[in-house]
N, C-alpha and C positions, 0 to 999 in steps of 0.2 A: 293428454297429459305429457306424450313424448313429442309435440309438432314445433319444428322452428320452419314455418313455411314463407321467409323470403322471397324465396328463388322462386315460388310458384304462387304465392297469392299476398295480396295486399297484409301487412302485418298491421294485428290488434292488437296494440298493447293490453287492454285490457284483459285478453284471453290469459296472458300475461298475470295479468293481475290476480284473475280467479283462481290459477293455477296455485298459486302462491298461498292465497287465501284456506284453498279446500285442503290443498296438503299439508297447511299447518294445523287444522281444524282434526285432521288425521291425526297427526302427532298426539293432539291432546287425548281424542277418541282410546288409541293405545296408550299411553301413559295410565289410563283409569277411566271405564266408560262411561261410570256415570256422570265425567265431567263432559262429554257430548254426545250421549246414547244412539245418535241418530246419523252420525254420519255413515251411515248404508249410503243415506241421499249421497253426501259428498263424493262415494267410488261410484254413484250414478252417473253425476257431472264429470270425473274423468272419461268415462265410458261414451257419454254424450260427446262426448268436445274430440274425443279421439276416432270418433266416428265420423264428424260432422267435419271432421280436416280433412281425414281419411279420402271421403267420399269426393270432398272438394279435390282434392288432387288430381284423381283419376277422372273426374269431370273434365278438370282445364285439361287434360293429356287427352281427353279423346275430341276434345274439343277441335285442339292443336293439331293433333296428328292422324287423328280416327280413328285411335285403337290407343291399348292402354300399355307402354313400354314395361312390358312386365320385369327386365332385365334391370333399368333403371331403378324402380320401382324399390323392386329388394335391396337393391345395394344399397339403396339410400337407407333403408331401415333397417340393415344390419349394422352400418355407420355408424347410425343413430341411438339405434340402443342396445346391441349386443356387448361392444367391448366394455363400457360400461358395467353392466350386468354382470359379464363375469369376470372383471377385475374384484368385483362386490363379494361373491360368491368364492373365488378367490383367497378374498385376505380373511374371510370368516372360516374358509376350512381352515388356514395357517392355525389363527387365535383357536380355533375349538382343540386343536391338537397339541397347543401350544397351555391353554387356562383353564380346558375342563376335563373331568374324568369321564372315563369311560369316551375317548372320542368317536371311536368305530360308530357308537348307534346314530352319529351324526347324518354319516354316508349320507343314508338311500334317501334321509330328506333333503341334501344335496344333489343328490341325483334328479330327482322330481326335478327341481326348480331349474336344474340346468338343463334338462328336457321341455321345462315352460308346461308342462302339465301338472303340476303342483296345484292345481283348484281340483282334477278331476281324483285326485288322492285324497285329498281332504272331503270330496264331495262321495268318497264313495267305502271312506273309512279304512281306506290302504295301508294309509299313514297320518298322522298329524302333525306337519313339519313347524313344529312348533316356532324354531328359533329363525325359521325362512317363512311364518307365515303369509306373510306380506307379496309373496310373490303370485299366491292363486290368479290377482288380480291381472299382473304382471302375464301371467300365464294366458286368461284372457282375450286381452288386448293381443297379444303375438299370433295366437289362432286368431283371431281376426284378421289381422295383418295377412297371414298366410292364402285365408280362405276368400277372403273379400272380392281382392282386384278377379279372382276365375268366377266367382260368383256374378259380379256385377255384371261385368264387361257385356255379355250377352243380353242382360237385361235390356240394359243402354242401346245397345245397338240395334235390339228385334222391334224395342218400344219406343226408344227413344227418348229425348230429355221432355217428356207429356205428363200431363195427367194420368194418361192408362201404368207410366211409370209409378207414380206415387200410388196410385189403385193396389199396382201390385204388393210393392213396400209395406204398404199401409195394411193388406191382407197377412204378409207375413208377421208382421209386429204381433199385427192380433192373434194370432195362432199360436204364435209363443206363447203370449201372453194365458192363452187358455189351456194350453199344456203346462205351464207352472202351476194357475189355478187346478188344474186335475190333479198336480203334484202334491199338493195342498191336501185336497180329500183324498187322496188314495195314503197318505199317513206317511210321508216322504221325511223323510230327517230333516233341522232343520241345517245342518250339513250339508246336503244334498243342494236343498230349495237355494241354499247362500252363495255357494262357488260352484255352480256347475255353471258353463258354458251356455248351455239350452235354455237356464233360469234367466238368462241379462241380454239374450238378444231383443228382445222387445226395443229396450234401453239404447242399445245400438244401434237397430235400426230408425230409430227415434232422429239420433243426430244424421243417416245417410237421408232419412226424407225431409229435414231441413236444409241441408245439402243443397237438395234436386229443386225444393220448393225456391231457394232463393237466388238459384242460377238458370230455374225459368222465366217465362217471361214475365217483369214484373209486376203488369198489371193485371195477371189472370190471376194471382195471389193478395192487389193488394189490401184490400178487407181484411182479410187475415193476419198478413203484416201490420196493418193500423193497430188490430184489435190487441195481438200482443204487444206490441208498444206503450199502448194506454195503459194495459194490466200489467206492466212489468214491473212497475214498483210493488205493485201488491204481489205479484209474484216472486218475485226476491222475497218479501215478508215471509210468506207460506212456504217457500222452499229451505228456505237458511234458518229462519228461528222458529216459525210453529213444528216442521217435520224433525229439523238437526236437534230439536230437545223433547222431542216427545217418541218420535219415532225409536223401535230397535228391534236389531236383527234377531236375537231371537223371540222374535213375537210374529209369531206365525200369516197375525192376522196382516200383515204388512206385505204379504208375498201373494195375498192372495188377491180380493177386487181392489183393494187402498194402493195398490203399488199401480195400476195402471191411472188411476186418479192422479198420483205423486208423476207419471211420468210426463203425462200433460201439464200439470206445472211447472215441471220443471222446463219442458218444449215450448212454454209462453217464456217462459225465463229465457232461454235461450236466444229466440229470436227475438225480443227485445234486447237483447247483450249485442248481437253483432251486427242489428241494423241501426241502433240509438246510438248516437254519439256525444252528447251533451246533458245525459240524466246526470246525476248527483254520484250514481254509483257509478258511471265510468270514470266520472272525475278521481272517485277514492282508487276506485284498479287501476288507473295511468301512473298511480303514485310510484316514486321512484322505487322505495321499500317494493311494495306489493310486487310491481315488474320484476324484480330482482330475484325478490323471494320466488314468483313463476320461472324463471329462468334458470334457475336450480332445483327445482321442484322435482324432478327426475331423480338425481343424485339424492336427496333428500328423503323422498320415499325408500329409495335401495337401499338407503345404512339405517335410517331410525330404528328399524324394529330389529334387527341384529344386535344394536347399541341398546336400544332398550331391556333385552332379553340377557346381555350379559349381565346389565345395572341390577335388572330382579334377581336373578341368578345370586349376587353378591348381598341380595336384602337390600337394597336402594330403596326409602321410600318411594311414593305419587311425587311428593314436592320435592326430594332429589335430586329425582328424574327431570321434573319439569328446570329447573333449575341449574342445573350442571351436565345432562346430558342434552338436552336440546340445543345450546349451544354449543359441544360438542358435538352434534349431527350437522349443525349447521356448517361448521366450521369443515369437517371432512366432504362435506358435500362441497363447498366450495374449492377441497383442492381436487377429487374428481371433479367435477365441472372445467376446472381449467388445466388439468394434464391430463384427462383421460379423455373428456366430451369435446372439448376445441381444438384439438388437433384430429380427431376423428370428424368430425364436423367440417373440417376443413376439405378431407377427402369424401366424405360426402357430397360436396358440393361442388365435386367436380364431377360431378353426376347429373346430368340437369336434362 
């Protein structure tokens, strides 16, 4: 969700495009869920795609150099999405002390989220940062960030870019996988099951073993590559419109065996996205729109649910909201995006 990888790998617009796609489909999710009950899917594809660049990086870096420039690393992704963030986080404490009563009980959900553990508070009943919801995810993604590159590195090196690599990946996925399933029968909140860190590594490591699968050698994979290719249209079908309108979070049965089913759809989806160039649906994600709307997609996540949360606050209808705050989200996203992300982005990229 947060990758501008120029500097280090070939640029998809499309990625682009879906970026754009799934975090407006967010928007709506929040606005009233029964107008898209299913985008769990859609914070899967951030989580995929932020994995699957992730992992891409630290590949070409050990590729290049033989080891993974840890020092480079972070700076580039405090660059990239901390000032942001807490500019965000920022101008909503200003406004809550500034438009609501009772500001103080705002704190400590401020506090979470600028700690980036704001999923394990919500997952464990601490708090319910209600008006910073949005950040559990956010939250996520950062622990990853932190934990990945120490995690990997050795993998890579003891195993090397093989199959016994993906063996391993592919054991961990599943393990997750069956620790949420137990999380399931042992009577787990669905709080817990939704934003915990441990519930969505499956999901994560999903995007790092497409990663490793399509920067080895190509043709000890290619079968597999064909096969998603061919099923990618029907998987686009099955991931965006059967799961994004049937599927929801709280329906338990979705965290338990149907989530590992949805995650292999979603991993055919995938790697027909970034190896197909010419389907129908990358022609719609190169659209100028879609790339655009991905290219702020960052920003846009960060303010909607704040914006939205003051509009309810105030009694704002669903159609309001959809209506005069969304482009008002949009509109603030694009002036962080160009005074807060490209001038930061520029010292990022003196980081290479």
């Amino acid at each position: 969700m947060h990758q501008d990888l120029k500097t280090h790998l070939q640029y998809q617009p499309e990625l682009d495009g879906i970026r754009g796609i799934m975090t407006f489909g967010v928007l709506l999710a929040h606005i009233n869920y029964s107008w898209l009950p299913g985008s769990i899917i859609y914070m899967n594809v951030f989580f995929m795609l932020s994995s699957y660049l992730i992992t891409s990086v630290l590949l070409r870096d050990i590729k290049v150099y033989g080891k993974i420039r840890y020092r480079i690393f972070y700076l580039r992704r405090f660059f990239r999405l901390l000032p942001a963030y807490y500019f965000m986080i920022i101008i909503f404490l200003l406004a809550v002390f500034i438009f609501l009563p009772e500001p103080k009980k705002y704190l400590l959900d401020v506090f979470y989220s600028a700690c980036y553990v704001a999923n394990w508070a919500r997952a464990f009943g601490t708090t319910n940062p209600d008006w910073l919801g949005h950040t559990w995810s956010l939250s996520i993604e950062e622990q990853f960030y932190l934990v990945w590159p120490i995690v990997f590195a050795p993998l890579v090196l003891h195993l090397g870019l093989s199959r016994r690599l993906l063996v391993c990946l592919a054991s961990f996925a599943l393990l997750a996988s069956l620790w949420r399933i137990e999380l399931v029968y042992s009577g787990a909140s669905i709080a817990r099951l939704y934003n915990g860190t441990d519930t969505r590594v499956d999901v994560i490591l999903m995007g790092a073993i497409i990663a490793v699968i399509l920067q080895c050698n190509a043709t000890k994979f290619q079968a597999l590559t064909q096969f998603c290719q061919k099923a990618f249209l029907l998987s686009t079908f099955v991931v965006f419109i059967c799961f994004g309108w049937s599927v929801h979070w709280q329906d338990r049965s979705y965290y338990s065996f149907f989530s590992i089913f949805s995650n292999i759809a979603l991993s055919i989806f995938f790697i027909g996205l970034v190896t197909l160039n010419n389907s129908a649906i990358h022609r719609l994600l190169r659209s100028k729109l879609f790339v655009f709307l991905g290219r702020i997609s960052y920003p846009t996540y960060l303010w909607h649910f704040p914006i939205f949360c003051f509009a309810k606050f105030y009694s704002m209808t669903s159609s309001e909201i959809f209506y005069f705050c969304v482009p008002a989200t949009y509109l603030v996203a694009i002036f962080s995006y160009k005074f807060v992300e490209k001038p930061c982005n520029h010292i990022k990229d003196r980081y290479y």
